[in-house]
C-alpha positions in Angstrom: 0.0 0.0 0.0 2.6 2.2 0.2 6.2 2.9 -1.8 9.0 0.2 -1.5 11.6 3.3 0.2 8.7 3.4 2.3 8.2 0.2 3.4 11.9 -0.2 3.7 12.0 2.4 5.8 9.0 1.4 8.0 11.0 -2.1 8.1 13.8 -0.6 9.2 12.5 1.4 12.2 11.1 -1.5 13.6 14.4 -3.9 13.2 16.9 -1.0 13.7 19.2 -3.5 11.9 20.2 -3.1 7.8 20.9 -6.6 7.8 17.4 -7.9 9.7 15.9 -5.8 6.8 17.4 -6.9 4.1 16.9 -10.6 5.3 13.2 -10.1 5.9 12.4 -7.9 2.6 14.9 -10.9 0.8 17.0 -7.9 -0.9 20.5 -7.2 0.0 21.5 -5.1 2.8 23.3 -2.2 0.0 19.8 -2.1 -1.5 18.5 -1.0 2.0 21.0 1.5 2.4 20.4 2.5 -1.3 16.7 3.1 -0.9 17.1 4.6 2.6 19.3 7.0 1.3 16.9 7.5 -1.7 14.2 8.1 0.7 16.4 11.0 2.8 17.3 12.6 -0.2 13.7 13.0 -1.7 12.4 14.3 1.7 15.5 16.3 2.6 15.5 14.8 6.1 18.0 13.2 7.8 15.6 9.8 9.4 18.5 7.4 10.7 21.9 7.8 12.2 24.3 5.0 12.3 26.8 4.6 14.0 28.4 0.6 14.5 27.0 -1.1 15.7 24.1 1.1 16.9 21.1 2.3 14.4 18.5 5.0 15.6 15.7 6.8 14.3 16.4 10.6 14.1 12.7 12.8 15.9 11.9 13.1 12.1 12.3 9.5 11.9 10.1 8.4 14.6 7.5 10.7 13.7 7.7 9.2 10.2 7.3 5.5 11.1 4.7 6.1 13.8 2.9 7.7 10.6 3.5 4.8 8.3 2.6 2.5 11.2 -0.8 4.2 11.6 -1.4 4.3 7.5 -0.7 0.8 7.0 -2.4 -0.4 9.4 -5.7 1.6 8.2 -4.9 0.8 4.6 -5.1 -2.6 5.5 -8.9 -2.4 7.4 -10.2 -0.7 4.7 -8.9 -2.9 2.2 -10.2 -5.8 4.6 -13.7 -3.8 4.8 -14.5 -3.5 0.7 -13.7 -6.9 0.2 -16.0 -8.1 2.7 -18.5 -5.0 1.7 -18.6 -3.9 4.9 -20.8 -7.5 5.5 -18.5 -8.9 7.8 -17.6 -6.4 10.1 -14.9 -6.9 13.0 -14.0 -4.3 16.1 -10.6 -4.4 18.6 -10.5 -2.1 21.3 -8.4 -1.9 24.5 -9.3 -0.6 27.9 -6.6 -0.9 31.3 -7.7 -2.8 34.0 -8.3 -0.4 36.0 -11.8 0.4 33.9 -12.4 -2.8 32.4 -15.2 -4.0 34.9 -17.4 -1.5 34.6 -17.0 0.7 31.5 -15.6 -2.1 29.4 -18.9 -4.0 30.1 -20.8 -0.8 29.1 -19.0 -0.8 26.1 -19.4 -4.1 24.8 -23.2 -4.2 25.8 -23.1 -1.1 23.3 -21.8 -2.8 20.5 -23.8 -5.9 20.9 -26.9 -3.7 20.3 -25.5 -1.5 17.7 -24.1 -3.2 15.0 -23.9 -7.7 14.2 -20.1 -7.4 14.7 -18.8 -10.9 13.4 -15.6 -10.5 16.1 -15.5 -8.0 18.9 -11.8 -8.7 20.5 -11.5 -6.1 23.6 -7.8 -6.3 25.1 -7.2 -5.4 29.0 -3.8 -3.7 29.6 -2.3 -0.7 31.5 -2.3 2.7 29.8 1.2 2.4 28.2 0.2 -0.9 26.5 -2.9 0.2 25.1 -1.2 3.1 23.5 0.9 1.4 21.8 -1.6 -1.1 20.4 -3.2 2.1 19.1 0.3 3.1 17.5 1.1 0.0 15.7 -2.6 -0.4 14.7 -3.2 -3.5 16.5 -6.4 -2.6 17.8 -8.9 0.4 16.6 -9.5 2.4 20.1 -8.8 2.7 23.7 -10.3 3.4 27.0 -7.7 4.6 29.2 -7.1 7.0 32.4 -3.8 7.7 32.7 -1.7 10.9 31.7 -0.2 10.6 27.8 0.9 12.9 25.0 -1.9 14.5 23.5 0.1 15.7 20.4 0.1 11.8 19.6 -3.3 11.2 19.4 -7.3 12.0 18.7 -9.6 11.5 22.4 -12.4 12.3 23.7 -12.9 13.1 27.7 -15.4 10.3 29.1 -15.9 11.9 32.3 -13.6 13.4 35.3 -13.5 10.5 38.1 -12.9 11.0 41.5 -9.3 9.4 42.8 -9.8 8.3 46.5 -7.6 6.9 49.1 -9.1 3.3 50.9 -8.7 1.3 53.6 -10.9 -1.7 55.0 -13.5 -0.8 57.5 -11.6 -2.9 60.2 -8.3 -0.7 59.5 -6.9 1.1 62.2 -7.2 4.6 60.0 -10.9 3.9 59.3 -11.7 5.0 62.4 -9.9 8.5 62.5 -11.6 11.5 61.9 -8.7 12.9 59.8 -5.5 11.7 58.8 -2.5 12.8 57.4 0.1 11.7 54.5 2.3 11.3 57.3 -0.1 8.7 59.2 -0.7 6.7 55.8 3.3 5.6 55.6 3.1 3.5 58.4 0.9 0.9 56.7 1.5 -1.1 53.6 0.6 0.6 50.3 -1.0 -1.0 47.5 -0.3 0.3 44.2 -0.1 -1.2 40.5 2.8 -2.0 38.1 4.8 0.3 36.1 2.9 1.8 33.5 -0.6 1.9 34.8 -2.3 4.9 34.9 -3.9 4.9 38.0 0.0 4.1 39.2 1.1 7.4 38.0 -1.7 9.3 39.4 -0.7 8.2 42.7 2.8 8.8 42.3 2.0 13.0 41.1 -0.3 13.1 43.8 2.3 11.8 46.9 5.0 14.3 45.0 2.8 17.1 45.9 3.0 16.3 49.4 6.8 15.9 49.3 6.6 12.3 49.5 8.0 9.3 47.6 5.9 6.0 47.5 8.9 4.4 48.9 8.8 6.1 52.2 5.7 3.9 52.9 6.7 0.8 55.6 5.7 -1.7 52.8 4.6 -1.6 48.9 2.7 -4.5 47.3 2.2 -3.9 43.4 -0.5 -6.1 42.1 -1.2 -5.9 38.5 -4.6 -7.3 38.6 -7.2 -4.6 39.8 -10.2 -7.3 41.4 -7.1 -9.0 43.5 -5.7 -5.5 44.9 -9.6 -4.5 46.0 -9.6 -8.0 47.7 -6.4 -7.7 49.7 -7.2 -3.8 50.3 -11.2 -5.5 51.4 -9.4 -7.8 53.4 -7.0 -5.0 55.7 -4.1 -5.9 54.0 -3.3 -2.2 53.5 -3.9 1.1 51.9 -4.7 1.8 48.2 -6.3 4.6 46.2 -8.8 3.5 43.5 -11.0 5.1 41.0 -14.9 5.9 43.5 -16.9 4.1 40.0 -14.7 1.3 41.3 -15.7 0.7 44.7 -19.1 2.5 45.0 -21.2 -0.6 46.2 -18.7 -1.7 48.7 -18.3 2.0 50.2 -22.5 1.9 50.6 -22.1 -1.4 52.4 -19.6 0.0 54.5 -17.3 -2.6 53.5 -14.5 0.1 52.0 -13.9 3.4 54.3 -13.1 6.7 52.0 -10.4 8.3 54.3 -10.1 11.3 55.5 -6.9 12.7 54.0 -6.6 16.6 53.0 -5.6 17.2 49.3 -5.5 13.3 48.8 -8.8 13.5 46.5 -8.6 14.4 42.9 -10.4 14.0 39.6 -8.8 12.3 36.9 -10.3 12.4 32.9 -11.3 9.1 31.4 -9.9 9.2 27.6 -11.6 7.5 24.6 -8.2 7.4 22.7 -7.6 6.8 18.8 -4.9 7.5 16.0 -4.7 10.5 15.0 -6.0 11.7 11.5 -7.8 8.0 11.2 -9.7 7.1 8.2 -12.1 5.7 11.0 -12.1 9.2 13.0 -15.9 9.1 12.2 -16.8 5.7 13.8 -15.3 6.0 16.5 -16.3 9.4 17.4 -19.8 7.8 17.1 -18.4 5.0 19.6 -17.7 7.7 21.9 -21.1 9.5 22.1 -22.7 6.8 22.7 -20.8 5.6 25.6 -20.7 9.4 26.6 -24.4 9.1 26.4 -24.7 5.9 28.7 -22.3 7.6 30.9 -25.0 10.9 31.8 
């Protein structure tokens, strides 16, 4: 779908190797070099430096392959979509954990009613996963909450969601009236892994306060949202989740909303997508009418 420079190129970035490309394209590695340097010279724009044994992408180069990533990858669903005339129609979307439960069911529930999908594939991960699966076009949309360059990519705002610090009912700080940052590092915190969203929230919000999420006595990162609510459930320690999250438990009384000054915020949910898609139009429509379930 696109040039052979091109897609030599777009080879290229991904391998970071003349000789992986060559091998995978089956040309030799001086046609690589050839075409790469073709492809400088028609764009005036320096896209690799190499230096043995290291080859990286210039800024002009990333911002090139990211590009190519996102065309190819669109080429190839519409191509997909005309020969199947748009009978057979197939959806991928990823959402982080952290959201999954509750709006990822919403979501799905939407598209069962909307449209006779033939294969709806939705793909859990933390925010920094999903984004790239939007990059290299292996799935159409996300659903993610944490912070991410907004020059990269089309979103919508789902909603602003309150960011709250919990403990068990039966924890020792569920009884205070007020509590401090200082009073929280005593006990164990429970956070998720690198890359999560909800991860980095916590970690902006503890920098305010001058402190570092290792000064707590103990952390426990749990990847897997439903087990970190069970171990915070069960007193294990302390933990700040998303309130859409844990809004039945705190009615039962089974969670405790603590006390702590400055340790609420609200945080945007983003419906995330390529930028400049072909698709921009569907999935804006995907958006709305989640947005609409949502009020």
């Amino acid at each position: 779908m696109i040039s052979q420079e091109y897609q030599t190129f777009l080879v290229l970035s991904q391998t970071l190797s003349y000789t992986k490309t060559a091998h995978q394209l089956f040309i030799s590695q001086p046609a690589v070099t050839q075409q790469i340097q073709r492809l400088e010279t028609s764009l005036n724009l320096k896209l690799v430096i190499y230096k043995r044994p290291k080859l990286t992408l210039t800024h002009a180069g990333e911002q090139l392959a990211a590009f190519l990533t996102r065309t190819q990858a669109q080429a190839v669903k519409v191509l997909n979509n005309l020969q199947n005339d748009n009978q057979k129609q197939k959806i991928s979307f990823g959402i982080t954990r952290s959201l999954s439960e509750v709006i990822g069911k919403k979501m799905i529930s939407i598209m069962l009613n909307k449209v006779n999908f033939t294969a709806i594939k939705c793909v859990a991960g933390n925010t920094t996963s999903i984004l790239a699966q939007i990059s290299n076009g292996t799935i159409d949309f996300g659903i993610v909450e944490g912070n991410f360059d907004k020059h990269s990519f089309s979103y919508h705002i789902i909603r602003n969601e309150p960011f709250i610090p919990l403990v068990s009912c039966t924890h020792p700080l569920a009884r205070k009236k007020s509590v401090t940052w200082n009073d929280l590092l005593s006990y164990p915190l429970i956070i998720r892994e690198e890359g999560s969203g909800s991860r980095e929230i916590l970690t902006s919000l503890a920098q305010k306060e001058n402190i570092s999420l290792t000064d707590f006595s103990q952390l426990l990162t749990i990847s897997e949202p439903t087990l970190l609510r069970q171990l915070v459930k069960k007193g294990v320690g302390i933990s700040f989740l998303y309130k859409i999250l844990v809004e039945n438990d705190l009615k039962q009384g089974i969670l405790k909303q603590l006390p702590l000054p400055r340790g609420v915020v609200e945080h945007e949910l983003y419906f995330v997508y390529a930028k400049e898609s072909f698709f921009a139009s569907d999935y804006q429509q995907w958006f709305h009418s989640l947005d609409v379930l949502n009020n």
